[in-house]
N, C-alpha and C positions, 0 to 999 in steps of 0.2 A: 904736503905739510902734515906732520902728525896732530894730534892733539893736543900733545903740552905743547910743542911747538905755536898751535891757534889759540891759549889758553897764555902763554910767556907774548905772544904779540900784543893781544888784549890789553896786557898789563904796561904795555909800552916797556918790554923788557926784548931781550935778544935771546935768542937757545942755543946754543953752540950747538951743531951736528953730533951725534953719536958716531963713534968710527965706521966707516962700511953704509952706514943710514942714506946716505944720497946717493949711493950708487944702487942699492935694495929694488931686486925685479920686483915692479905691482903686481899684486894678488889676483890670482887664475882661478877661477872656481865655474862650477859647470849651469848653463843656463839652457832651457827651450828659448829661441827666439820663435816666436810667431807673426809671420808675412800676411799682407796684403792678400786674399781670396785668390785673384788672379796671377800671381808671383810663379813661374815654375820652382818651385821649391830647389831639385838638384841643382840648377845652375845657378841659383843665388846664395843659396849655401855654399856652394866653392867659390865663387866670385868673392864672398865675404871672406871665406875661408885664406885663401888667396890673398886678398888683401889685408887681415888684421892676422894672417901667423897660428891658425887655429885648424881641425880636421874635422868635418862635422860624424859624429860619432852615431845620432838615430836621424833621419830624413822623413819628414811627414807630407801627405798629400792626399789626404781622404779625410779626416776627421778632424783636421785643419791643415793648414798651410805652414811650413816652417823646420825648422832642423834644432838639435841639442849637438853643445860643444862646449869643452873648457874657453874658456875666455876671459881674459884679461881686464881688472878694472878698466885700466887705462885709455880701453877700445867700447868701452860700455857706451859713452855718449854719443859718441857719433854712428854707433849702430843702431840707437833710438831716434837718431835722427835719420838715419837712410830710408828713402820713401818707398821704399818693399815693406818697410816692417809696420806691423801693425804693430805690437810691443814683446817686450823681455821678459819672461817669468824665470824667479829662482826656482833651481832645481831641486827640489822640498824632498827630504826622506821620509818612503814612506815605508809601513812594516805589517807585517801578518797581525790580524786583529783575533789571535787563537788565545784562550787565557787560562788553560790547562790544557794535562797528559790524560742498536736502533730501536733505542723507545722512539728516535721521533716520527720515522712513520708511520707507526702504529700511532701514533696520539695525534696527529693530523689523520687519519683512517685512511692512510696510504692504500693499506689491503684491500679495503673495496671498493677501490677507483677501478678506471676503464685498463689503468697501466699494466697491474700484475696479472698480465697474460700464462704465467708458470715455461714459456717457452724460450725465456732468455733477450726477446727480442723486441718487446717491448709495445705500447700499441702509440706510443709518439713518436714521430719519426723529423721532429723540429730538431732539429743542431742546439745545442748550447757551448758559447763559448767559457770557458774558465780562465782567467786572469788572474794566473796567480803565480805560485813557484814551479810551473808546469804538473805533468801528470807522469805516473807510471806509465810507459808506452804500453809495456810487455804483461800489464796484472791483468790475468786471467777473468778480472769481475766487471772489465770495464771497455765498452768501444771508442776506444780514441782512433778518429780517422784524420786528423793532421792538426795543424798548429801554426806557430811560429815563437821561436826563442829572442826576446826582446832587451834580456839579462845579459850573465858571462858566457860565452864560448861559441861555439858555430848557430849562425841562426834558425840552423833547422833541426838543431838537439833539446827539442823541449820536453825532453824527459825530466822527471821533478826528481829532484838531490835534497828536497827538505823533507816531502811528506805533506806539509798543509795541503796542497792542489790535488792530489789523490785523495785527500780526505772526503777533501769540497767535492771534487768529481762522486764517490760514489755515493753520497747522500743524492744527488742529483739522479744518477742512471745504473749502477750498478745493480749487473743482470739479474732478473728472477731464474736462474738457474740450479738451484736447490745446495749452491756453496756460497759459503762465505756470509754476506750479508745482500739488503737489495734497497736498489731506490727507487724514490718518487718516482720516476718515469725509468724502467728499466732499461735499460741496450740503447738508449738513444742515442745518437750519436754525438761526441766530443769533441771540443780543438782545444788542445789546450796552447792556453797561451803564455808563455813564463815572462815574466816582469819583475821578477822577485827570485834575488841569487839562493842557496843554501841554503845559508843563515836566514831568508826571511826576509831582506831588503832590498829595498828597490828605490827607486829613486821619480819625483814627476815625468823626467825623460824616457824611463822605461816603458812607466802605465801608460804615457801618452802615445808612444810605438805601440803598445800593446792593443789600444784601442783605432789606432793607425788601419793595425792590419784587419782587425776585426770588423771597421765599416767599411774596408776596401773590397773586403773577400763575400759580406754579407748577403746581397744580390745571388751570386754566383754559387754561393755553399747553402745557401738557405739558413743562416745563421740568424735566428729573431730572441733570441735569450741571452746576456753576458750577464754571470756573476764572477761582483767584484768581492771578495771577501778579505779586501786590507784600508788601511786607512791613513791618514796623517791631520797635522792641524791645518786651520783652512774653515772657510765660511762663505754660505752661499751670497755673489753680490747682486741675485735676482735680473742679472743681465748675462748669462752665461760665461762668467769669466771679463766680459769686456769692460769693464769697470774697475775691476782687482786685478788685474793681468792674470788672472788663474787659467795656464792652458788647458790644466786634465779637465774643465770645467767646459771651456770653448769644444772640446774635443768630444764632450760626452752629448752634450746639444746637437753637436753635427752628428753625430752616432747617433742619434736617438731620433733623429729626422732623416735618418735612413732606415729606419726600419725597426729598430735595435731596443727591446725592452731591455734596461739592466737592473739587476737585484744586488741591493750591495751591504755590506754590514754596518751595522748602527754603533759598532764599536762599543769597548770593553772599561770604558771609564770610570761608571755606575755616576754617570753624569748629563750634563745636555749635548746634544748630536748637534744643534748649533755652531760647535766649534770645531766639528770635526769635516774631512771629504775625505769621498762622496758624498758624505749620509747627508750632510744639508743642502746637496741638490736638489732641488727640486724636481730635475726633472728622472730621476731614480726611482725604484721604490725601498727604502729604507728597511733593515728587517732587523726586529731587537728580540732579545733570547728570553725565553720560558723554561724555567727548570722543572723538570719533568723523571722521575727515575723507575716506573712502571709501564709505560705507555697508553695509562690508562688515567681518564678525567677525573674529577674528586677528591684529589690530596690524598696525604696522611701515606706517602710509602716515605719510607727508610732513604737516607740520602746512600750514595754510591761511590762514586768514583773522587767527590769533592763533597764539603760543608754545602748545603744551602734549604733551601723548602720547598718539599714537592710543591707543584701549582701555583708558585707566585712567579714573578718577572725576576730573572736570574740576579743575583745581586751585583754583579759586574755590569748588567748589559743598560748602555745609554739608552734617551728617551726623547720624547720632543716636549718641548714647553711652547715654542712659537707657534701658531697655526698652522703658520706655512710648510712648516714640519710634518704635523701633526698629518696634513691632508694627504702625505706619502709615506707613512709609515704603518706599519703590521708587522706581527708577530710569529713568531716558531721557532719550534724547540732547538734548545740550543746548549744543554748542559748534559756531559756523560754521553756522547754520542759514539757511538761503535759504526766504524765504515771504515772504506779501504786504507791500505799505507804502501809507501813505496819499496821493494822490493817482493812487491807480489803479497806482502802482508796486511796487516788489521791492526786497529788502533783506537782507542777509545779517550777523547779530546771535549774539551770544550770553548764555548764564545759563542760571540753573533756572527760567527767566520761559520760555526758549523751550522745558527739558525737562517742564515743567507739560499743557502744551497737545498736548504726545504722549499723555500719559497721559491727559489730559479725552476724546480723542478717542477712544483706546480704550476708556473706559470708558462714552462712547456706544456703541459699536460692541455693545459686549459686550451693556447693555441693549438694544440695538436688535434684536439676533440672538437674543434670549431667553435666550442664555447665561448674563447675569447679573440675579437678580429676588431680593426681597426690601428691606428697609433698607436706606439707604447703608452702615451698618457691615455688611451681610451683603455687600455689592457689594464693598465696598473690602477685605475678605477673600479671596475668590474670586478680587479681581483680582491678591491677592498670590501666594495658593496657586497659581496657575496661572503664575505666573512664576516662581515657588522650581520649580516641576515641569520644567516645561518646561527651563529652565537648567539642571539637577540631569542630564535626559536626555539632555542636548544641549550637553555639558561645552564645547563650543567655540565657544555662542553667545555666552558672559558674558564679563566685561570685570576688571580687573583691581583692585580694591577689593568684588569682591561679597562676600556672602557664602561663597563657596567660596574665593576669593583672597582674604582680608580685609586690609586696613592695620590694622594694631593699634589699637584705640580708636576706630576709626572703623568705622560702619555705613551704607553708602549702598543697602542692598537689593540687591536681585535685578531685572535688566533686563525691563521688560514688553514684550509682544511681541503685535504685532494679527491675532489669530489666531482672532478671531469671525466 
C-alpha cells in the first residue's frame, strides 16, 4: 500500500490504483545480514539465497558471522525472523575522508625515532593493514606484500585506481631510501586492502569484507595495526553495534579482540565525531588533523598548499565533545601532506585520512619497539598517555586546540609524537 494510498484509507476514502502500481516489483536494495555466532555462514547464505531469489555478493566469517546481498523489501521480514539471523544492517555509503589536493613526520620527530634506519627497510617489522582504495602494488616507495580486493573486479587486484590508499600507505611505511619521500615506520610491511572503488566509495558491505579478511588473516600475517582512513554517518551504541544493528561496528569489536589495533579518521566535517563511524567507536583510536606547513612547532609559517593556521587544529577536522570520545581520540598532522600516489607518483593532499596514517604508523612503531604490548585498548592507551606526557613536558611541542590550549567544546587531543 503506498502512502497516499494509507493516507485516502485514513480518510475513509478509496485510491483508485495508478496503471502498472499493482503489478510494480518491491524495492531491492543491498543489505549485510548478520547471523547467529555459530551459523556456518556459506550455507546459510545460500540456503537464504536459495530460497528468497538473491546471490550473496560478500560472505563473512571472522569478524562476524553473516553475508551482504540485494534483497528485496518484500523478504526483509521473514529474514529477521529466521533463527540464524542475529539482525539486518543497511548497506550505508561510505566515502574517502580526504578534503583536499612531509611536514608531518618531521613535526611528530619522525627523524629521531628507532624507524629511520637510512637502509629502506625499516626497524618495525609489524604488518599494517590499509582499508582503503587499495595500494599501488608496483611504487617503488613502498612494501606491499599482499592484500585482498573487497570492492569492483577480481578479488586479488588490490591495486588502488583512486590514489587516497597509496597516500595513507606511504605516510605510514614509505622506504628511507634517499627517493621520493619516507614514513613513520619505513619498509614495513603492507596489505592493502581495497574497500573503496576509484571514485572513493564503498559501501558498509565492502569495509565489513575488508575487515572480514583482515581478523581472518591476522594470527597468520602478523597483522596488529588497520588504518581506516574513510568514514560515513553512524554513532557509537556503546554495545558494539548490537543495539543499532551496526555491522562495521560488531565487526571491528571482533577484530579488535583478535588482536587488531585500528587508527581511523576523525573525519572532515569541522564538527563532532559523535555522528560519524568509525570515529565514535570506541573501541578505535580516533585521529583528528593539525595544520602544520614547516614541520616545525611554534606557529607563524606561511600557509601552502590550502587556506588555514599554522599550529592550530585544521579547520575541516572533527572533534570530540562526549567523554567517551574524548578518551580515544589524539592528534596528527594532517594538512598539505606530501607522500606516495598511484602510478609510482607523489602527491600532496589533505584531511584526517592523511592525519590517521601518522598515528597507524606510530602505533606500529611503538608495537614493533616493544614499547607498546598488550590489547589494542591497552596500546591505544599508552599511546595517548605518552602524548598527554610528553606535550605536558615539552609545553612548546603542542599546537593550539590541545588539550592544554583548548577551543571551547572542542577536544582534538594531544599531538602524538614517534618517539619509539
Amino acid at each position: 500500500m503506498t502512502a497516499r494510498t494509507i493516507l485516502l484509507a485514513a480518510l475513509g476514502l478509496v485510491a483508485l490504483a495508478a496503471p502498472g502500481l499493482a503489478n510494480a516489483e518491491p524495492k531491492a536494495d543491498r543489505y549485510v545480514v548478520v547471523l547467529k555466532e555459530a551459523v556456518d555462514s556459506e550455507a546459510v547464505a545460500k540456503l537464504h539465497g536459495n530460497k528468497h531469489g538473491f546471490a550473496a555478493d560478500h560472505v563473512y566469517g571472522h569478524a562476524l558471522h553473516g553475508y551482504s546481498a540485494v534483497i528485496r523489501s518484500d523478504r526483509l521480514a521473514e529474514l529477521r525472523a529466521d533463527e540464524n539471523v542475529d539482525f539486518i544492517a543497511e548497506d550505508r555509503e561510505l566515502s574517502i575522508d580526504a578534503q583536499s589536493l612531509p611536514t608531518g613526520v618531521d613535526r611528530i620527530d619522525g627523524e629521531a625515532s628507532s624507524a629511520l634506519s637510512g637502509n629502506g627497510s625499516g626497524s618495525s617489522s609489524v604488518p599494517v593493514a590499509v582499508i582503503d582504495t587499495g595500494i599501488d602494488i608496483g611504487h617503488p616507495d613502498l612494501n606491499v606484500v599482499g592484500g585482498r580486493n573487497c570492492s569492483t573486479g577480481s578479488r586479488n587486484s588490490y591495486n588502488d585506481g583512486n590514489g587516497h590508499g597509496t597516500h595513507v600507505a606511504g605516510t605510514i611505511a614509505a622506504k628511507d631510501d634517499g627517493n621520493g619521500v619516507v614514513g613513520v615506520v619505513p619498509g614495513t610491511p603492507l596489505y592493502a586492502v581495497r574497500v573503496l572503488n576509484n571514485s572513493g566509495s564503498g559501501s558498509t558491505s565492502t569495509v565489513v569484507c575488508g575487515i572480514d579478511w583482515v581478523t581472518a588473516n591476522a594470527a597468520a600475517k602478523g597483522i596488529k595495526v588497520a588504518n581506516m582512513s574513510l568514514g560515513g554517518g553512524g554513532a557509537d551504541d556503546g554495545n558494539c553495534g548490537n543495539s543499532n544493528n551496526d555491522a562495521e561496528h560488531k565487526a571491528i569489536c571482533n577484530s579488535v579482540a583478535a588482536g587488531v589495533t585500528y587508527v581511523v579518521a576523525a573525519g572532515n566535517d569541522g564538527g563532532d565525531m559523535k555522528s560519524k563511524i568509525p570515529a565514535s567507536y570506541d573501541e578505535v583510536l580516533s585521529t583528528t588533523a593539525l595544520a602544520d606547513f614547516n614541520g616545525q612547532p611554534g606557529g607563524g609559517a606561511a600557509s601552502t598548499c590550502r587556506a588555514d593556521v599554522d599550529e592550530t587544529a585544521a579547520d575541516f577536522s572533527n572533534y570530540a565533545t562526549l567523554s567517551t570520545d574524548q578518551n580515544h581520540t589524539i592528534a596528527a598532522p594532517g594538512v598539505c601532506i606530501l607522500s606516495t600516489w598511484k602510478g609510482g607518483g607523489y602527491n600532496t593532499i589533505s584531511g584526517t585520512s592523511m592525519a590517521s596514517p601518522h598515528m597507524a604508523g606510530v602505533a606500529a612503531l611503538c608495537i614493533g619497539s616493544g614499547a607498546c604490548t598488550g590489547s589494542p585498548a591497552t596500546i591505544i592507551q599508552k599511546l595517548r598517555s605518552d602524548a598527554a606526557s610528553y606535550n605536558t613536558a615539552n609545553t612548546g611541542y603542542g599546537f593550539t586546540g590541545d588539550p592544554r590550549s583548548p577551543v571551547t567544546g572542542r577536544y582534538y587531543g594531544y599531538l602524538t609524537r614517534a618517539s619509539y
